[in-house]
PDB file of N, CA, C and O in Angstrom, chain B, residues numbered from 101:
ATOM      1  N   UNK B 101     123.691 113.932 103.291  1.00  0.00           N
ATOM      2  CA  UNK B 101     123.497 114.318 101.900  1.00  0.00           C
ATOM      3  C   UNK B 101     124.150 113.266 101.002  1.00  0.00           C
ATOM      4  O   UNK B 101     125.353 113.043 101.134  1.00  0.00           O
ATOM      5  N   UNK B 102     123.258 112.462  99.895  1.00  0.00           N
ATOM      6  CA  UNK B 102     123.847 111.720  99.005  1.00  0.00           C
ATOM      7  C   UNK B 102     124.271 112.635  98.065  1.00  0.00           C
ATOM      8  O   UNK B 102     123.931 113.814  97.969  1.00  0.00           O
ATOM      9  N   UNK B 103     125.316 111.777  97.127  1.00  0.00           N
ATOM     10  CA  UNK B 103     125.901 112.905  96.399  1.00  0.00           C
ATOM     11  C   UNK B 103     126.129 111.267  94.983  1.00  0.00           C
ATOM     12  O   UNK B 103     126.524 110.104  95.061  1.00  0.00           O
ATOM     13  N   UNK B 104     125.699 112.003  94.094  1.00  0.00           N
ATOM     14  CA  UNK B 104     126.006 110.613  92.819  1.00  0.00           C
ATOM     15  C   UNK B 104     127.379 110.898  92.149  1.00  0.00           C
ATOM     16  O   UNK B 104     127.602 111.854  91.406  1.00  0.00           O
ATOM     17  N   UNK B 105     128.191 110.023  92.481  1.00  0.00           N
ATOM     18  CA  UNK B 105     129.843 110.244  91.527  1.00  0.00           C
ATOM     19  C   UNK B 105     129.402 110.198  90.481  1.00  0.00           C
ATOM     20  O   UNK B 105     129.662 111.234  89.869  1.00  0.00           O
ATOM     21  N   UNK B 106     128.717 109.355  89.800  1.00  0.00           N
ATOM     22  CA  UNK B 106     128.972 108.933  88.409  1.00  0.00           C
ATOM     23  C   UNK B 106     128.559 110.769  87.849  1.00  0.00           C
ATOM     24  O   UNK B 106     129.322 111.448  87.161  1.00  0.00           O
ATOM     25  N   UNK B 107     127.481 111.136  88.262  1.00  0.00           N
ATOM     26  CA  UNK B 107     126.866 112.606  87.854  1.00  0.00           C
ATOM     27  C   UNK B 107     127.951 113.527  88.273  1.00  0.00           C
ATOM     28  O   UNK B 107     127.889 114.518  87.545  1.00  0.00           O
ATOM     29  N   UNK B 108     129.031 113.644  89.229  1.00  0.00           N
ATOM     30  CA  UNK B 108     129.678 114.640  89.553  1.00  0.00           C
ATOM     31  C   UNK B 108     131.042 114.387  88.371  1.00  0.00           C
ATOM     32  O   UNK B 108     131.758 115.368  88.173  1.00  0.00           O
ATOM     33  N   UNK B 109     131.363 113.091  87.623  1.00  0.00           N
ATOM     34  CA  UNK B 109     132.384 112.710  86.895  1.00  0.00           C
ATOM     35  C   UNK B 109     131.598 113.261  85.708  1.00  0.00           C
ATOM     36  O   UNK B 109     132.157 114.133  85.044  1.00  0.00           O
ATOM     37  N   UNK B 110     130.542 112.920  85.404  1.00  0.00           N
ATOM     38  CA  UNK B 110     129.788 113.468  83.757  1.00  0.00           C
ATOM     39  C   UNK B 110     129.902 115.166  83.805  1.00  0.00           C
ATOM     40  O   UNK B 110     130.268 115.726  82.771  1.00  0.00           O
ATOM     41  N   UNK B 111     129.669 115.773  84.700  1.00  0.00           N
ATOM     42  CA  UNK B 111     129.649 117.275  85.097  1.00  0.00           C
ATOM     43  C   UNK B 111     131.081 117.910  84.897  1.00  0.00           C
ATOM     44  O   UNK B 111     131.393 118.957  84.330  1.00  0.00           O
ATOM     45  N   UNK B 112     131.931 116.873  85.593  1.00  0.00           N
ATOM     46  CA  UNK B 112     133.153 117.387  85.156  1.00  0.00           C
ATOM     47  C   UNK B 112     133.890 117.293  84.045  1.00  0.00           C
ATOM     48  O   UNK B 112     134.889 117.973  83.813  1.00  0.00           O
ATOM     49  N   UNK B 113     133.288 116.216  83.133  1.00  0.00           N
ATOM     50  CA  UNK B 113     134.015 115.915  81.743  1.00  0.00           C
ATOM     51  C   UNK B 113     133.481 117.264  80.840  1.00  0.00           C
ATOM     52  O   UNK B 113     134.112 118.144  80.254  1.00  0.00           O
ATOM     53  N   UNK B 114     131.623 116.939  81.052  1.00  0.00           N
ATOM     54  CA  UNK B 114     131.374 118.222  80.496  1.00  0.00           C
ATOM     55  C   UNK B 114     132.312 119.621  80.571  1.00  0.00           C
ATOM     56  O   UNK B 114     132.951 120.124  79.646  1.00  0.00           O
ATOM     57  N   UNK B 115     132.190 120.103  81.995  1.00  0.00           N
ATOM     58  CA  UNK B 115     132.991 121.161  81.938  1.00  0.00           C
ATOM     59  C   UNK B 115     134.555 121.167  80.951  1.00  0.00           C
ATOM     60  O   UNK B 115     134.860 122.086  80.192  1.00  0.00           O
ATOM     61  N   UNK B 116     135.144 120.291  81.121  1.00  0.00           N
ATOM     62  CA  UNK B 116     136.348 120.052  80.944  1.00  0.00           C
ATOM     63  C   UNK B 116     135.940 120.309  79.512  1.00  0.00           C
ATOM     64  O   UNK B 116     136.042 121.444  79.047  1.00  0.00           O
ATOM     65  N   UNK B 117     135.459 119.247  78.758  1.00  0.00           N
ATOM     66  CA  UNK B 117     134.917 119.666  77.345  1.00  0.00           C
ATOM     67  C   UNK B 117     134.637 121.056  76.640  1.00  0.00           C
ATOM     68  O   UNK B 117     135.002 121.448  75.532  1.00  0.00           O
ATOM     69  N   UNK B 118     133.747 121.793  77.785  1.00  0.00           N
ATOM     70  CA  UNK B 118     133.492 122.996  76.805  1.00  0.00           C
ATOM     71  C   UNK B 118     134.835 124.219  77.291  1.00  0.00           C
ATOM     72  O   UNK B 118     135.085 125.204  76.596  1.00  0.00           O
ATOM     73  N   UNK B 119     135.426 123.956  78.334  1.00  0.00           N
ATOM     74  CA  UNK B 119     136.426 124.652  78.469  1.00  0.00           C
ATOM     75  C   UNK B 119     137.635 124.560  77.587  1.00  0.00           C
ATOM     76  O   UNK B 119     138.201 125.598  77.246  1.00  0.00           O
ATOM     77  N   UNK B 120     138.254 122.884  77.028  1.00  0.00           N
ATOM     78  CA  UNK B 120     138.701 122.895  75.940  1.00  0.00           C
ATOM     79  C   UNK B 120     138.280 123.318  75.059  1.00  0.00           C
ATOM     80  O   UNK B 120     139.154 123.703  74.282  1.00  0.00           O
ATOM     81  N   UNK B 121     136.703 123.560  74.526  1.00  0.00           N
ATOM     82  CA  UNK B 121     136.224 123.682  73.186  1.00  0.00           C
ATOM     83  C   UNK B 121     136.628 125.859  73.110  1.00  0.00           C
ATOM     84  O   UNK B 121     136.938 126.669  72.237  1.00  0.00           O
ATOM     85  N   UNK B 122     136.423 125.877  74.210  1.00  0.00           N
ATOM     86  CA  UNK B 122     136.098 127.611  73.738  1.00  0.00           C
ATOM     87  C   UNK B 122     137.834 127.760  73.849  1.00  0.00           C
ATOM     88  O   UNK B 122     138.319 128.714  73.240  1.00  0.00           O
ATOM     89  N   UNK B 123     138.598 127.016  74.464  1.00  0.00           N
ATOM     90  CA  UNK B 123     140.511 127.333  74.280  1.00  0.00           C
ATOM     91  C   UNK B 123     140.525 127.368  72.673  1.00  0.00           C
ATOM     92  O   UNK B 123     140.876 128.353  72.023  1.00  0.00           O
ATOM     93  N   UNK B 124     140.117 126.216  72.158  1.00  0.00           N
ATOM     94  CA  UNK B 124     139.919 125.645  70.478  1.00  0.00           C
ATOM     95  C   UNK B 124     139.910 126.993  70.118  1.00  0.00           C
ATOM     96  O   UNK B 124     140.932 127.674  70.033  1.00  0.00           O
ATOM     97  N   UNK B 125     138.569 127.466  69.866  1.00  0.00           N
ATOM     98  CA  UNK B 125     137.980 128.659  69.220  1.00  0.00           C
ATOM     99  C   UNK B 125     139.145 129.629  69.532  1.00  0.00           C
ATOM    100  O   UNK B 125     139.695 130.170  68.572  1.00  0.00           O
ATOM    101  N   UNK B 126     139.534 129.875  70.680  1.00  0.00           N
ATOM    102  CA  UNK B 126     140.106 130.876  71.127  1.00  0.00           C
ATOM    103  C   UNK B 126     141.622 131.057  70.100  1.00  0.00           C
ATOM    104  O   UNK B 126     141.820 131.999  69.332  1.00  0.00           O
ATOM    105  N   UNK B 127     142.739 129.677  70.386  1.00  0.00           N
ATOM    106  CA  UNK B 127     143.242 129.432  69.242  1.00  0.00           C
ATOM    107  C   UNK B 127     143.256 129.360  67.868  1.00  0.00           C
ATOM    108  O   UNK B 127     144.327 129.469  67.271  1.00  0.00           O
ATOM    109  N   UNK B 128     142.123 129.177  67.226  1.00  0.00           N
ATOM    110  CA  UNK B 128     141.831 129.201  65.958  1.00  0.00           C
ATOM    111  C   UNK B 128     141.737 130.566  65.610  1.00  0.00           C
ATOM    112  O   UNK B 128     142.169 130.983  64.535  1.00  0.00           O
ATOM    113  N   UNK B 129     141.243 131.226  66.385  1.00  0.00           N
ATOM    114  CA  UNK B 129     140.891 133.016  66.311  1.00  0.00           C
ATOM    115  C   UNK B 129     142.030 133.421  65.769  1.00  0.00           C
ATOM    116  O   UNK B 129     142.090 133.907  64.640  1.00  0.00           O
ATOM    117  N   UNK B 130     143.614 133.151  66.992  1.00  0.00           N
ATOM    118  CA  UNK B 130     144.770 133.661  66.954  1.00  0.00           C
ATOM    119  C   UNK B 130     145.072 132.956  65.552  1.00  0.00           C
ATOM    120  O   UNK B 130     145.326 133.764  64.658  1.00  0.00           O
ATOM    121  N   UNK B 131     145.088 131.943  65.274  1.00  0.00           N
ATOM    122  CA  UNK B 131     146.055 131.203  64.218  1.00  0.00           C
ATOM    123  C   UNK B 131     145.377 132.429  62.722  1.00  0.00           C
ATOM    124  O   UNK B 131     146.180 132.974  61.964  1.00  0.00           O
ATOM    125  N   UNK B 132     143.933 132.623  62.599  1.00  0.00           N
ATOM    126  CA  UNK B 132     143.921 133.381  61.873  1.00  0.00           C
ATOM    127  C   UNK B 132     144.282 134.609  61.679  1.00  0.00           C
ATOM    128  O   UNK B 132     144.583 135.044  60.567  1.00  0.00           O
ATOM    129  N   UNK B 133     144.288 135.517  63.099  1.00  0.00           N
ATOM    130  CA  UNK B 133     144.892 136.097  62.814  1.00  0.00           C
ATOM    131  C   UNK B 133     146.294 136.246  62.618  1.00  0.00           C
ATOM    132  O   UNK B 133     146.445 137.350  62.095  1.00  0.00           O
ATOM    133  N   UNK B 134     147.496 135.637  62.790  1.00  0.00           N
ATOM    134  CA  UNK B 134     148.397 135.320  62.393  1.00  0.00           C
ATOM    135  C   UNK B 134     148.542 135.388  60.931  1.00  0.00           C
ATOM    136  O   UNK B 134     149.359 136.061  60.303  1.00  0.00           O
ATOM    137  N   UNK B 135     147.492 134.471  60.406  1.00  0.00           N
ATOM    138  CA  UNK B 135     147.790 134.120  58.866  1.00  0.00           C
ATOM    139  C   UNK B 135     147.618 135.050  58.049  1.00  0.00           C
ATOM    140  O   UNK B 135     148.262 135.217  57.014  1.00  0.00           O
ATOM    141  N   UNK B 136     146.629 135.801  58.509  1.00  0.00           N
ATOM    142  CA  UNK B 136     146.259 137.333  58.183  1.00  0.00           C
ATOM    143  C   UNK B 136     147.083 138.123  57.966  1.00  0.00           C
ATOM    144  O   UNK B 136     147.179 138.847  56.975  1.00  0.00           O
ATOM    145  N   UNK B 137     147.990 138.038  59.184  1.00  0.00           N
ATOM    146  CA  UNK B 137     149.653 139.160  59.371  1.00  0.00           C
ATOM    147  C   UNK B 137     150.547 138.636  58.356  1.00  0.00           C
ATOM    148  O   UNK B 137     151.159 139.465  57.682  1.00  0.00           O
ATOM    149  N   UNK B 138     150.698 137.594  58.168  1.00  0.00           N
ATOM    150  CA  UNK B 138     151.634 136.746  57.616  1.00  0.00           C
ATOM    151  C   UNK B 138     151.273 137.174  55.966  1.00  0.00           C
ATOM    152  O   UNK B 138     152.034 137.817  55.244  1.00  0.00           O
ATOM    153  N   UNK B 139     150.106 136.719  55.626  1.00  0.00           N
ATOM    154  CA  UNK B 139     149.420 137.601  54.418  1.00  0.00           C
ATOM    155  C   UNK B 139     149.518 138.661  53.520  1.00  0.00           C
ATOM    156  O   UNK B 139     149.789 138.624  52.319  1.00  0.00           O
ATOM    157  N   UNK B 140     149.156 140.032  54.557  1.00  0.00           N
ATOM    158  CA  UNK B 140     149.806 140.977  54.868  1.00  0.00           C
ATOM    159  C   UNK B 140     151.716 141.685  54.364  1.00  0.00           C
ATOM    160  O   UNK B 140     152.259 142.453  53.570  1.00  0.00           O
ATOM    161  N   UNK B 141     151.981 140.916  55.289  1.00  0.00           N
ATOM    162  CA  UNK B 141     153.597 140.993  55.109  1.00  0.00           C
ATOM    163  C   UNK B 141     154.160 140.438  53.213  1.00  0.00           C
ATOM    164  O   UNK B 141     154.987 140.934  52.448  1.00  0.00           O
ATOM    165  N   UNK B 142     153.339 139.371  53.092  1.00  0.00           N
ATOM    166  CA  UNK B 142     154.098 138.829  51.889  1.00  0.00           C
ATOM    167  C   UNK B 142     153.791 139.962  51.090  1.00  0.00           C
ATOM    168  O   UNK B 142     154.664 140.699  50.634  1.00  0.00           O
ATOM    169  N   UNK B 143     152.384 140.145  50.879  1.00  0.00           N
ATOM    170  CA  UNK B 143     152.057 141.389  49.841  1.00  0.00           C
ATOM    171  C   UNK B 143     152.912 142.691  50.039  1.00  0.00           C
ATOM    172  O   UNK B 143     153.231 143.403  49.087  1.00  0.00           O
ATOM    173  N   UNK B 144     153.304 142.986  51.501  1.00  0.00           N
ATOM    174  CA  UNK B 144     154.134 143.905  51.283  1.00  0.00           C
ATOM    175  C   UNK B 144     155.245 143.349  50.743  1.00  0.00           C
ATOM    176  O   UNK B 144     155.510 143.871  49.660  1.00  0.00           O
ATOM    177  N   UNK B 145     156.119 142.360  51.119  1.00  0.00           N
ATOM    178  CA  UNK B 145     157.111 141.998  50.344  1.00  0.00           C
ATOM    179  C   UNK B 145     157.258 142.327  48.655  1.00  0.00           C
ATOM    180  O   UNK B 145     157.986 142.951  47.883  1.00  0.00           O
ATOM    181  N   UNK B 146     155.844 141.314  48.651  1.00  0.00           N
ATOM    182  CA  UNK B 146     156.338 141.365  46.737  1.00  0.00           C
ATOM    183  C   UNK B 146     156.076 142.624  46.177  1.00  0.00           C
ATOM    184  O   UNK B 146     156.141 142.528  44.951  1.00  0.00           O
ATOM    185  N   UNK B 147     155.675 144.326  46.724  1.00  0.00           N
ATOM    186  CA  UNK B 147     155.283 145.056  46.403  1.00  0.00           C
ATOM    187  C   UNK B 147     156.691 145.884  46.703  1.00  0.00           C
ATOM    188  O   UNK B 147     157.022 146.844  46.008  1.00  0.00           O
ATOM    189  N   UNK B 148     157.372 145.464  47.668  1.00  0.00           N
ATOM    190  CA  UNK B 148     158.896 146.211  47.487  1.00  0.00           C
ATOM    191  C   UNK B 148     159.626 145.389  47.286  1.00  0.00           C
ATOM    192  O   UNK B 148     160.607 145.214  48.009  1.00  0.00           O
ATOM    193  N   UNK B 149     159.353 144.640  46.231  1.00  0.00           N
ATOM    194  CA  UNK B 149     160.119 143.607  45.852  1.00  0.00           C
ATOM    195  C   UNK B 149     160.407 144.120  44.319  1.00  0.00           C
ATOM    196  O   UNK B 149     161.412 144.268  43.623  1.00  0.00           O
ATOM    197  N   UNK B 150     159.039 144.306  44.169  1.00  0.00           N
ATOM    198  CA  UNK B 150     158.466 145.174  42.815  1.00  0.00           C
ATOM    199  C   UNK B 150     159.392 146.684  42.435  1.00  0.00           C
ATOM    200  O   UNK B 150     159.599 147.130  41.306  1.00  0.00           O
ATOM    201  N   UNK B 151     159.797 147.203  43.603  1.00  0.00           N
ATOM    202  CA  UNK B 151     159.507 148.600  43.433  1.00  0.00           C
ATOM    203  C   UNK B 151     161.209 148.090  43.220  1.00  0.00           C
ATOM    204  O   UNK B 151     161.632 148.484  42.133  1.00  0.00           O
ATOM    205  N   UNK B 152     162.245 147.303  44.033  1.00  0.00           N
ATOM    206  CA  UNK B 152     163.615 147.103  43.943  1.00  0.00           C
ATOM    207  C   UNK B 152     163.948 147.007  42.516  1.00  0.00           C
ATOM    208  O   UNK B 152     164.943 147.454  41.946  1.00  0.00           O
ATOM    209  N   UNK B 153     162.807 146.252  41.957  1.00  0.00           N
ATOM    210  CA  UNK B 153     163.255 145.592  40.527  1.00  0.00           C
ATOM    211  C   UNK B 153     163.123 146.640  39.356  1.00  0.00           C
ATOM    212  O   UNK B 153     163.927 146.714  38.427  1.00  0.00           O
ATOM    213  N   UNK B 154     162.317 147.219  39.469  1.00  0.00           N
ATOM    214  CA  UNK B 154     162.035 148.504  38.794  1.00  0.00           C
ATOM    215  C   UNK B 154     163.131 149.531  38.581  1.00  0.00           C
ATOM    216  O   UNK B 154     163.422 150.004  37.483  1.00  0.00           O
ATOM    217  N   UNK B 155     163.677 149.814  39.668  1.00  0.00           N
ATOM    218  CA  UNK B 155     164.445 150.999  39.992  1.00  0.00           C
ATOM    219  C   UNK B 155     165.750 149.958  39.682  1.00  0.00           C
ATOM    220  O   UNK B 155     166.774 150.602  39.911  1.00  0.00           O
ATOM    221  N   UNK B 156     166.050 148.706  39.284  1.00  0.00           N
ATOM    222  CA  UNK B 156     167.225 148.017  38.878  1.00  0.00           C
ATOM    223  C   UNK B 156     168.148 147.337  40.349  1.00  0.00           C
ATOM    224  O   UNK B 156     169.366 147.180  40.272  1.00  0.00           O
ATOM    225  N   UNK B 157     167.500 147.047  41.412  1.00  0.00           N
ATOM    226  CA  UNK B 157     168.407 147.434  42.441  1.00  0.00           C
ATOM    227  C   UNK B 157     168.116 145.823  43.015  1.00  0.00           C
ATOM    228  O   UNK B 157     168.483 145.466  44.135  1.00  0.00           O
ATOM    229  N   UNK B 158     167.393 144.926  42.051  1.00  0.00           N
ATOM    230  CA  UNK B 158     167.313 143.481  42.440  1.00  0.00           C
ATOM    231  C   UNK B 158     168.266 142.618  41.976  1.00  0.00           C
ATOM    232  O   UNK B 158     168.221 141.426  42.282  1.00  0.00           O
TER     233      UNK B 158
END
């Protein structure tokens, strides 16, 4: 059985490629959601940040 390197090295870059590419996505997913949480949190912040200042207690 012949077997072509050069085609078994292109096959594997490919792979390698889309396996990095969908990690990418996969990461980008998390980073948003992160930023989301992070988001989140500030608005709660400045909303009992709000409520401290009100009541005199800032």
């Amino acid at each position: 059985m012949r077997y072509d390197m050069c085609k078994a090295l292109r096959d594997w870059e490919a792979d390698i490629r889309k396996e990095s590419a969908e990690e990418i996505k996969q990461k980008d997913a998390e980073i948003e959601q992160k930023e989301a949480e992070i988001e989140d949190l500030e608005k709660e912040n400045a909303l009992l940040r709000a409520k401290l200042e009100a009541a005199g207690l800032s």
